[in-house]
Wavefront OBJ file of the C-alpha trace (Angstrom):
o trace
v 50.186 11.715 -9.232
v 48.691 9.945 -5.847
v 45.236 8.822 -5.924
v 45.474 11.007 -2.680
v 46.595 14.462 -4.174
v 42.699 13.953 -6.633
v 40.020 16.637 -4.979
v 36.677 14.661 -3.091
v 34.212 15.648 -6.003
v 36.985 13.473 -8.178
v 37.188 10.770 -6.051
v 33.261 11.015 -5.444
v 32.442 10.496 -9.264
v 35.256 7.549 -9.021
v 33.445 5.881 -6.232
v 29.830 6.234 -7.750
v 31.499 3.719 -10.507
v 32.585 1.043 -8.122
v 29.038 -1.187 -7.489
v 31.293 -3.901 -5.702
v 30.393 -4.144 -2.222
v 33.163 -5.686 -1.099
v 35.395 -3.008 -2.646
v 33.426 -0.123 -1.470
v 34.087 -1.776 2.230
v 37.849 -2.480 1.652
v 38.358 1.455 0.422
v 36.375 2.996 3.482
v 39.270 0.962 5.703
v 41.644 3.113 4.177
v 41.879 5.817 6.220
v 38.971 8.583 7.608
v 38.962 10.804 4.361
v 37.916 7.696 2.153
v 35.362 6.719 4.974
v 33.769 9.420 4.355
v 33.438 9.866 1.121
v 33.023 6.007 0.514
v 30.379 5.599 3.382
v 26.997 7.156 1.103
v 27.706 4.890 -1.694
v 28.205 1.703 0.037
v 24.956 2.058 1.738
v 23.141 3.619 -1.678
v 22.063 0.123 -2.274
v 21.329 -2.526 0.285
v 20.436 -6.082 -1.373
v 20.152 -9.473 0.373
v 19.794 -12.116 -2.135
v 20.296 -15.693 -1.549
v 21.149 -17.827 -5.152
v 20.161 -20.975 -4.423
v 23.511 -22.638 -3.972
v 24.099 -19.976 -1.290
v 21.187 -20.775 1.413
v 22.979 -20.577 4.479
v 22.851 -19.155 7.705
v 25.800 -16.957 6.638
v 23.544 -14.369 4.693
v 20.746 -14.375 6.808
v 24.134 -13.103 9.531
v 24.962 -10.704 6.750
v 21.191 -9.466 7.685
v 21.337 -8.918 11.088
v 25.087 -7.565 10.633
v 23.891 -4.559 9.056
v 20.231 -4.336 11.285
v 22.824 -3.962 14.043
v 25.278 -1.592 12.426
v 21.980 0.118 11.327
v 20.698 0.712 14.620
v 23.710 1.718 16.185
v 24.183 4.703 13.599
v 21.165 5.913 12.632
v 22.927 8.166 10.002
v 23.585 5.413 7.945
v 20.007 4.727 7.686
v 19.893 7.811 5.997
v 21.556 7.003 3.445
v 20.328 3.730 2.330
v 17.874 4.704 -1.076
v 17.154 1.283 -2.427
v 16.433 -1.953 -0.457
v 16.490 -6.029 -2.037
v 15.262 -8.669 -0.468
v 14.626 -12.560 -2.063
v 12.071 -14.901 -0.895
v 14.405 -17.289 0.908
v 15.311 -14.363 2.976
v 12.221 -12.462 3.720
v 10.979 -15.232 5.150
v 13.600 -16.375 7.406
v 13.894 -13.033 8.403
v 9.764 -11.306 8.236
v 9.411 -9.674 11.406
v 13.272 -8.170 11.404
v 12.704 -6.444 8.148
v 9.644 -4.892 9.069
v 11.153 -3.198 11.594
v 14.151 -2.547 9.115
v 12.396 -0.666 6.843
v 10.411 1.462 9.198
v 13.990 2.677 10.599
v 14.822 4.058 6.394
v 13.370 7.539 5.884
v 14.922 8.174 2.741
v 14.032 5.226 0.990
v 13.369 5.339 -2.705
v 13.429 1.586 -4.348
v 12.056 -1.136 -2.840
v 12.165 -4.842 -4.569
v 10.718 -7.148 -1.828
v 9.846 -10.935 -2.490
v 7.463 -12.242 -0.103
v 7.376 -15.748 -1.367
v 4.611 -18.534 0.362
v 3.501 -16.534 3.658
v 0.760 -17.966 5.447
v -0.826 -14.492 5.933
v -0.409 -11.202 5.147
v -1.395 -7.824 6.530
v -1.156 -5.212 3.381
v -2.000 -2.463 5.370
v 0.452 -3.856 7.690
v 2.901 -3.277 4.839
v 1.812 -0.038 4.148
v 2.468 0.669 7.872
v 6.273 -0.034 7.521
v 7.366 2.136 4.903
v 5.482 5.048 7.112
v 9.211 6.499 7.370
v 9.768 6.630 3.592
v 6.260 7.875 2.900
v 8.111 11.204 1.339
v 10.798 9.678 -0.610
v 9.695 5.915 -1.847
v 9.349 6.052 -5.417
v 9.467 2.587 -6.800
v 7.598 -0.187 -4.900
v 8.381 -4.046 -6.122
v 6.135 -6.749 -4.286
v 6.572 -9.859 -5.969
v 7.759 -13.222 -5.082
v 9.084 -16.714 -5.890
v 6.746 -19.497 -7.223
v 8.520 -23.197 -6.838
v 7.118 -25.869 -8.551
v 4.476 -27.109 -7.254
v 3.834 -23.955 -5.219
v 1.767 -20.931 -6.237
v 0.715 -17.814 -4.515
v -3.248 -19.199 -3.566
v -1.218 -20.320 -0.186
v -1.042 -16.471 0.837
v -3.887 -15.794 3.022
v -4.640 -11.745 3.612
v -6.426 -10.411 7.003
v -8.863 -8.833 4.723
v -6.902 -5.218 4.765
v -5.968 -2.775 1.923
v -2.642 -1.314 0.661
v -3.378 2.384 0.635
v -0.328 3.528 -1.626
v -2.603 7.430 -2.182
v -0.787 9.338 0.523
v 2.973 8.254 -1.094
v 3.470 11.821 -2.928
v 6.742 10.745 -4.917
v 5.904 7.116 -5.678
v 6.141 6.190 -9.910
v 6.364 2.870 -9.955
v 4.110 0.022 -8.275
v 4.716 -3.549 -9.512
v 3.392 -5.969 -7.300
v 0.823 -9.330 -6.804
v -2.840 -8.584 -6.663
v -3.415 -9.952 -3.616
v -1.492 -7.155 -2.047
v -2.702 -4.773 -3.778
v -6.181 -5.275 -3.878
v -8.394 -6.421 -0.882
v -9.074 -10.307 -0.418
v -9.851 -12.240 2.103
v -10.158 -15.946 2.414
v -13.387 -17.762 3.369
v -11.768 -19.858 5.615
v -11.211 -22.856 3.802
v -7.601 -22.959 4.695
v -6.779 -22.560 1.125
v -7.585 -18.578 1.196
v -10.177 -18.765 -1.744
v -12.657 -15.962 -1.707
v -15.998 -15.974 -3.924
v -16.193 -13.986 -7.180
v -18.521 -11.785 -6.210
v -16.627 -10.181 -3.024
v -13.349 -10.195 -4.772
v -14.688 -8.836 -7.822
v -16.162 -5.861 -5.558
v -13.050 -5.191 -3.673
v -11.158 -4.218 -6.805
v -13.893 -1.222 -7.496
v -12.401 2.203 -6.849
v -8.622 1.087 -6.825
v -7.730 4.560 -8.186
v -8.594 5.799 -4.898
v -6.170 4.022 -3.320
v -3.047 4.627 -6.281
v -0.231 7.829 -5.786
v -1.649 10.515 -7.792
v 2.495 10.738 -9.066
v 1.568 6.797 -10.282
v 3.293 6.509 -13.886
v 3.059 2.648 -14.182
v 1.148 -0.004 -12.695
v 2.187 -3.815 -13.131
v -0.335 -5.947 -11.336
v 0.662 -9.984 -11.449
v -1.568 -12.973 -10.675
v -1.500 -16.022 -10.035
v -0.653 -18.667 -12.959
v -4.021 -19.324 -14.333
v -6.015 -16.914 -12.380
v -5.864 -13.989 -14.830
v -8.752 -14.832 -16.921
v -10.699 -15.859 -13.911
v -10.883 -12.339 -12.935
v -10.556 -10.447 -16.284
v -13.286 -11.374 -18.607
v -13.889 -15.104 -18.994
v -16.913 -17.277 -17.424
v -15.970 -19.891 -14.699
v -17.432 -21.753 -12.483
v -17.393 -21.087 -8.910
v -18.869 -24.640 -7.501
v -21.237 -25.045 -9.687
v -22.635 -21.825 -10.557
v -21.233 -20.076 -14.098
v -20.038 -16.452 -12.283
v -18.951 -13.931 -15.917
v -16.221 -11.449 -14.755
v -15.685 -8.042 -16.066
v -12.787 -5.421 -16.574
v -14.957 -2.799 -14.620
v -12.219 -2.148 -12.180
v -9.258 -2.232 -14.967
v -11.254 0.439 -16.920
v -11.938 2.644 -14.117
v -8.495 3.618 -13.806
v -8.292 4.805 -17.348
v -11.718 6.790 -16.958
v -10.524 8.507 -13.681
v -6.966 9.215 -15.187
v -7.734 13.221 -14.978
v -9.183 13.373 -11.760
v -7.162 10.746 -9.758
v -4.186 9.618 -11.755
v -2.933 12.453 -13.949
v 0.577 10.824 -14.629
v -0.202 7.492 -15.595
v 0.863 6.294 -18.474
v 1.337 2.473 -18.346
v -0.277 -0.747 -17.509
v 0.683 -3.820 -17.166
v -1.785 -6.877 -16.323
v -0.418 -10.520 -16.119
v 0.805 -13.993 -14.607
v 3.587 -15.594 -13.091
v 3.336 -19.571 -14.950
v 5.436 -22.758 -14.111
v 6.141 -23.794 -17.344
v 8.177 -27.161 -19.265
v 11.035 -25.253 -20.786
v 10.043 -26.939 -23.811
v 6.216 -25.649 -23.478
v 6.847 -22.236 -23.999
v 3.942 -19.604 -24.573
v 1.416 -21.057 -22.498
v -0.934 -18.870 -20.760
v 0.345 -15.536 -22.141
v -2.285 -12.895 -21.727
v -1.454 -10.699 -25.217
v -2.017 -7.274 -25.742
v -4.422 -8.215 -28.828
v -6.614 -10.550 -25.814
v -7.879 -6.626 -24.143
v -11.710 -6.248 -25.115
v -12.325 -3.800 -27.198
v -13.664 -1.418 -25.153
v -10.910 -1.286 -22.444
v -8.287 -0.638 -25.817
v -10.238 2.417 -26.757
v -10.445 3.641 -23.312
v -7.035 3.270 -22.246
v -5.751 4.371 -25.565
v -8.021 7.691 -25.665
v -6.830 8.245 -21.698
v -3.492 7.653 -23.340
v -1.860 4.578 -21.223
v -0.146 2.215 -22.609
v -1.470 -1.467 -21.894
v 0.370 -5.023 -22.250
v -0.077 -8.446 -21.242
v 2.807 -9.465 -18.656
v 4.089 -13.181 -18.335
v 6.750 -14.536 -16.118
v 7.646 -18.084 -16.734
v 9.465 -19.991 -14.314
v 10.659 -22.937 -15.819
v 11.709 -26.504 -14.660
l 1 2 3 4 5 6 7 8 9 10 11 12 13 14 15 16 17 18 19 20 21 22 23 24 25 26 27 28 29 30 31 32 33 34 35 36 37 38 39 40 41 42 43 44 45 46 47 48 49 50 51 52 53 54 55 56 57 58 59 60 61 62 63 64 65 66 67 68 69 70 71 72 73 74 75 76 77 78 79 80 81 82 83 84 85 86 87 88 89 90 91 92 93 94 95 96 97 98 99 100 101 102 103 104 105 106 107 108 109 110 111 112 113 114 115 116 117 118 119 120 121 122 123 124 125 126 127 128 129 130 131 132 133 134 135 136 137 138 139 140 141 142 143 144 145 146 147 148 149 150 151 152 153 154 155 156 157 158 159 160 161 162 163 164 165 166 167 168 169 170 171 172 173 174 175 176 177 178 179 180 181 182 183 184 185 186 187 188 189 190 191 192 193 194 195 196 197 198 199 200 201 202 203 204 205 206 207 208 209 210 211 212 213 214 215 216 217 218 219 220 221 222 223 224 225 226 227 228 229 230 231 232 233 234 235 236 237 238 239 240 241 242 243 244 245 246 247 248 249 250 251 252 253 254 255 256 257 258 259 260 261 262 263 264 265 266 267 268 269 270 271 272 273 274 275 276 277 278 279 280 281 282 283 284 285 286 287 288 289 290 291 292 293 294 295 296 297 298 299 300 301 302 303 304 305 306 307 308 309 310
């Protein structure tokens, strides 16, 4: 029997198997039947990722290959429902995607490094997935630490990332400095005081997805228990943090967030491979009072910890 003679729902659940992208491409070349059907599925899932051996100008082509094809056929952007994009690349190419993802109104997963920007606008962000207000439903903000490099080089305008008016979003995993207002006091090294940072974080549930399921907020390497419970000195002047804003979402679950169910707090560390452990913030290291709450608003809490070692 010829591949030929199989019906298109067949050869559709064939296809949805096949996750090689260069395979996908070389069976919609076959003729205008296999374009077709082949077309959805190669654009299902658009990824730009740059291992570090592979840093060339070649991908960062690959990226303006498909902005082109993109823009040319806008029913293709139609069909794209989850977007990648690595550090090394989101830089090179930061004004491009913008406009990218403002031109995919069905988007649903978006994993987005953002690596050592100067500045950064998150209401700007907020601005470009306008078009996939409707349909995003996972949201990954993250980005590379190097050694030696850390995420205190971002510097924000100040804005918010209003993620309330996304009505199918589930999943929000991102840094705190995009999610949560901050501003730097002009330094140069975009470090805020305590007190306005600590104040910006109040009423967050105002600005989360009433869909939300899970929330994964990551700090900086060491910055973690500067804003969640321990004294520190700013200058010279003992400043004692609080879990205010981490308890409010619990205690506004009902009202504001009636489908969450998970959070995750914790820190991206460069770590000796052979120093393992260091800086972990553990479930057990959640006050008291914030267990109970979140545990009688029934949420699920953890301590998150990336290590990136060298």
């Amino acid at each position: 029997m010829s591949i030929l003679s199989l019906s298109n729902e067949l050869l559709n659940q064939i296809i949805y198997y096949i996750h090689n992208t260069q395979y996908l491409a070389a069976l919609a070349s076959v003729n205008h039947r296999f374009n077709t059907l082949t077309r959805p599925h190669l654009y299902r899932s658009v990824a730009f990722s740059s291992p570090e051996a592979n840093h060339t100008s070649n991908n960062f082509q690959s990226f303006y290959n498909f902005t082109a094809t993109i823009a040319c056929n806008p029913t293709l952007a139609r069909l794209v429902r989850s977007f990648t994009l690595d550090d090394e690349c989101s830089r090179a190419v930061h004004e491009d995607v913008n406009n990218l993802l403002g031109a995919l109104p069905a988007l649903q997963v978006l994993f987005r490094e953002i690596g050592e920007w100067k500045t950064l606008s998150p209401a700007a962000i907020a601005r470009t997935l306008e078009s996939s207000r409707q349909t995003l439903a996972e949201l990954h903000i993250t980005g590379e630490v190097t050694q030696g490099e850390c995420y205190s080089h971002w510097e924000t305008d100040g804005s918010v990332l209003d993620l309330s008016g996304f009505p199918a979003l589930r999943t929000v995993e991102v840094h705190n400095r995009v999610l949560l207002q901050w501003r730097g006091n002009g330094d140069g090294n975009g470090n805020g005081s305590a007190n306005e940072e600590m104040t910006s974080r109040l009423e967050l549930y105002k600005r989360l997805p009433r869909t939300l399921e899970s929330l994964d907020i990551f700090f900086d390497g060491g910055s973690c228990a500067f804003y969640l419970g321990e004294s520190t000195l700013e200058g010279n002047v003992e400043v004692e943090m609080n879990w205010d804003w981490i308890v409010e979402l619990a205690k506004r679950k009902a009202t504001y967030l009636p489908r969450f169910s998970k959070l995750g707090i914790g820190e991206e560390h460069f770590v000796n491979a052979l120093r393992d452990g260091a800086g972990i913030l553990w479930r057990d290291d959640f006050p008291e009072e914030v267990k109970r709450t979140f545990e009688e608003a029934g949420v699920d809490y953890s301590g998150v910890s990336v290590h990136r070692h060298y």
